[in-house]
C-alpha positions as CSV (number, residue, x, y, z in Angstrom):
1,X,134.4,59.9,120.7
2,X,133.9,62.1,123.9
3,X,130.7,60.0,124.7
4,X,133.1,56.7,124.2
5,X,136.0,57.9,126.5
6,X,133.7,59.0,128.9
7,X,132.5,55.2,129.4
8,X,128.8,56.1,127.9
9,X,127.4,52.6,126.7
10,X,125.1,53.6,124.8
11,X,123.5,55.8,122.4
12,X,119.8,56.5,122.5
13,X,118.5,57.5,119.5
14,X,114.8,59.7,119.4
15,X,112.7,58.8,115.7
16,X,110.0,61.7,115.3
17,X,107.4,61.2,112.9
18,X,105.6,64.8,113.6
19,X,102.7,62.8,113.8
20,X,103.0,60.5,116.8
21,X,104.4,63.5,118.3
22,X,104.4,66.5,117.2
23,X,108.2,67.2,116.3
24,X,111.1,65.8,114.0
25,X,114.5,64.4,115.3
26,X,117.2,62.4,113.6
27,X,116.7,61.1,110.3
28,X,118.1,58.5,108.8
29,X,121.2,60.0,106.8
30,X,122.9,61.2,110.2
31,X,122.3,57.6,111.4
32,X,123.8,56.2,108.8
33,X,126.9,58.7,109.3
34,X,127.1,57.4,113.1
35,X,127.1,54.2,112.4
36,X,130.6,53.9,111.5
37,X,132.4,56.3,113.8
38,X,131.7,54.4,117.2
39,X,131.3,51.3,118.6
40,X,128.8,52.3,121.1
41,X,125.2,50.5,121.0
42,X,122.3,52.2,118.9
43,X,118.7,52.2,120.5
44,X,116.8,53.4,118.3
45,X,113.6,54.9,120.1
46,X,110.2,55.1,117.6
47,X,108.2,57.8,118.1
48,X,105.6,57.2,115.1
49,X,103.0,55.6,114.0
50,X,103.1,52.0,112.4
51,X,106.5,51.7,114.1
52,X,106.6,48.2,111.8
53,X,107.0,50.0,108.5
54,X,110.1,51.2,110.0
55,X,111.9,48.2,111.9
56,X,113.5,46.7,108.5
57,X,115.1,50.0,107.8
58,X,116.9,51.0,111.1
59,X,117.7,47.5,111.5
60,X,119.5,47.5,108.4
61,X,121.5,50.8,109.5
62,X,122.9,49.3,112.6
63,X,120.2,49.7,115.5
64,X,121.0,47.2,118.5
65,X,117.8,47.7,120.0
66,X,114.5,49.0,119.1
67,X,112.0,50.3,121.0
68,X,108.4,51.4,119.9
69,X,105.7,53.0,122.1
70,X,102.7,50.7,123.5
71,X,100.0,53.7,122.8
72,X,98.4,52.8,119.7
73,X,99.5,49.6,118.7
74,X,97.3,47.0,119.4
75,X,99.2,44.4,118.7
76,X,102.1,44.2,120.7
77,X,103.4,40.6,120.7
78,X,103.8,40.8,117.0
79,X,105.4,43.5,117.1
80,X,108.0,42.6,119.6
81,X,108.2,39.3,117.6
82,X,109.3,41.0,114.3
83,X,111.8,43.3,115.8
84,X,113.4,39.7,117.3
85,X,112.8,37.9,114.1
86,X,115.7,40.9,112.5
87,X,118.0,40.0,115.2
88,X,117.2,42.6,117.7
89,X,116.9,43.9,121.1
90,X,113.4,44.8,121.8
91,X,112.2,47.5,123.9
92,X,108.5,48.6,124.4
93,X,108.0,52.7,125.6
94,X,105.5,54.1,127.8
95,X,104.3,57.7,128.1
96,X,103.9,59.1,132.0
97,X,99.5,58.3,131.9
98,X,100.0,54.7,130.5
99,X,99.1,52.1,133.1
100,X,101.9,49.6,132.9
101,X,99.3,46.2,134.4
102,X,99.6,45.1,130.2
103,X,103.3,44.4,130.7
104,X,102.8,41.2,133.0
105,X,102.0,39.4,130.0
106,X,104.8,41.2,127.9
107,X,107.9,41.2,130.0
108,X,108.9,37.8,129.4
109,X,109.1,38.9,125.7
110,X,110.9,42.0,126.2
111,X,114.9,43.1,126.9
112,X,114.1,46.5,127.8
113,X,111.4,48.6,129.0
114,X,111.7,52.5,128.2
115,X,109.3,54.7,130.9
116,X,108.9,58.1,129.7
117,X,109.5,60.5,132.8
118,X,108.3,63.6,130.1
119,X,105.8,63.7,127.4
120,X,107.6,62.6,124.8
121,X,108.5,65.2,121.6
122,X,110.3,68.4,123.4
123,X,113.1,69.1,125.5
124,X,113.2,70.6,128.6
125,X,109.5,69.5,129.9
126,X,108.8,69.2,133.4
127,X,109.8,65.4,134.8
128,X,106.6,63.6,136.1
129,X,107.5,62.5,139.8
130,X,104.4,59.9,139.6
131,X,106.5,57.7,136.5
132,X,108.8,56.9,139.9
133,X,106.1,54.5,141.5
134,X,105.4,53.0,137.4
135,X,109.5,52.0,137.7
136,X,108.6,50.3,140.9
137,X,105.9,48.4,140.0
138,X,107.8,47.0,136.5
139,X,110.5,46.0,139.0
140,X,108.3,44.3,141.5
141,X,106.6,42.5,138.4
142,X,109.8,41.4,136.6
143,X,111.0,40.0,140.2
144,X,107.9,38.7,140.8
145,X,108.0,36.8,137.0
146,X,111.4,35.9,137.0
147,X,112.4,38.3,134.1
148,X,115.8,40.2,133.7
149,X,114.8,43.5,131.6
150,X,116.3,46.5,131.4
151,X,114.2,49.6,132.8
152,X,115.4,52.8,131.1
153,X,114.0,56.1,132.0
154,X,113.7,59.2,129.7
155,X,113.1,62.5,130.1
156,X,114.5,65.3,132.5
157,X,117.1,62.8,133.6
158,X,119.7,64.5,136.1
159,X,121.4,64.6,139.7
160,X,118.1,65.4,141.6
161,X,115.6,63.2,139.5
162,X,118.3,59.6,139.3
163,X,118.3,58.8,142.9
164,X,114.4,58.3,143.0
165,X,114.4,56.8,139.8
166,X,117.3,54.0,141.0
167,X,116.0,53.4,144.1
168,X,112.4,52.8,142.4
169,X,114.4,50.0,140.0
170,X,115.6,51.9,136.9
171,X,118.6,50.7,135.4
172,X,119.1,52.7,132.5
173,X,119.2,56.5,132.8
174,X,118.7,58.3,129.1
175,X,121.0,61.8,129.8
176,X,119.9,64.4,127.9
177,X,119.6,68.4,128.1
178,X,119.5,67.9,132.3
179,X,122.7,66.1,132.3
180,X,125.2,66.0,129.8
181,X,123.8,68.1,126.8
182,X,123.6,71.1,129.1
183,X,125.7,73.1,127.2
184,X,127.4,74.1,130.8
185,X,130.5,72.0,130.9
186,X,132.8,70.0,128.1
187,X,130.6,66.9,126.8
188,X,133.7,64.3,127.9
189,X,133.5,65.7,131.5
190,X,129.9,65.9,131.7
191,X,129.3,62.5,130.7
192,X,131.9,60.7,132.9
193,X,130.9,63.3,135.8
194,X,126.7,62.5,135.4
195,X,127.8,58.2,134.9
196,X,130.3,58.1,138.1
197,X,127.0,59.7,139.8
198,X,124.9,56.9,138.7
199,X,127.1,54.3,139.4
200,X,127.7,55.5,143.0
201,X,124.2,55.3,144.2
């Protein structure tokens, strides 16, 4: 509720396997208890491994969106294609060392594309200034192709990092423990303070 009256969108929602990465986060019981208190759009972010197994499932408890990680998953256009075929949003992630060249013959594809500013699986990591140029050069290619996709970066998102990260083309800022879920301020106020920033740059 303090998320919805402070204008938040969305929620993004982090799927650990502790084998993709080597921690757990939500399961699917407190999903299914979300789902009905809000209104606000579920991304559902797949940190595992054979994301596919999983796309039925979190479909069926009221993701919007899903987005699975490019590293070890060969076969990316059928992926993207099944998450469409349940009526989905499809997003594809990318951790700071992955090269994003094999997106030029994704992005048409694709509604969002999720660059990991972190190493994904723990909070509180140190943000990897060299994930700005990657957010350029996905918005230089989806200009250059014609595409309209979402860029959404993750990972020690705040004040200091989301002007670089703007600038660069990002789009969609994931707020997490450098933001809003400090612990320093009321949730509400945090939430509305750290969007008003984003939407003033």
């Amino acid at each position: 509720r303090k998320l919805e009256r402070a204008g938040i969108e969305m929620l993004h929602i982090d799927i650990m396997d502790g084998v993709f990465v080597p921690n757990f986060a939500i399961g699917t019981n407190l999903l299914k208890k979300l789902r009905p208190q809000t209104s606000l759009l579920f991304d559902v972010h797949l940190m595992v491994v054979n994301p596919e197994a999983h796309f039925s499932l979190f479909a069926q408890l009221g993701a919007d969106s899903i987005t699975f990680h490019a590293e070890g998953n060969p076969r990316l256009h059928h992926l993207v294609d099944a998450v469409k075929r349940l009526g989905k949003k499809v997003g594809i992630a990318l951790n700071p060392s992955t090269s994003p060249e094999f997106l030029r013959y994704l992005l048409p594809y694709l509604d969002l594309v999720l660059c990991m500013t972190v190493d994904p699986g723990f909070v509180g990591q140190r943000f990897v200034p060299e994930v700005v140029a990657k957010v350029e050069v996905i918005r230089k290619m989806s200009l250059e192709l014609g595409v309209a996709v979402d860029i959404a970066v993750d990972g020690g998102i705040s004040e200091e990092t989301v002007p670089r990260l703007k600038r660069a083309g990002a789009n969609v800022f994931v707020a997490g423990t450098s933001s809003i879920f400090s612990g320093r301020e009321d949730l509400e106020v945090a939430a509305r303070r750290f969007r008003e920033f984003c939407e003033r740059l």
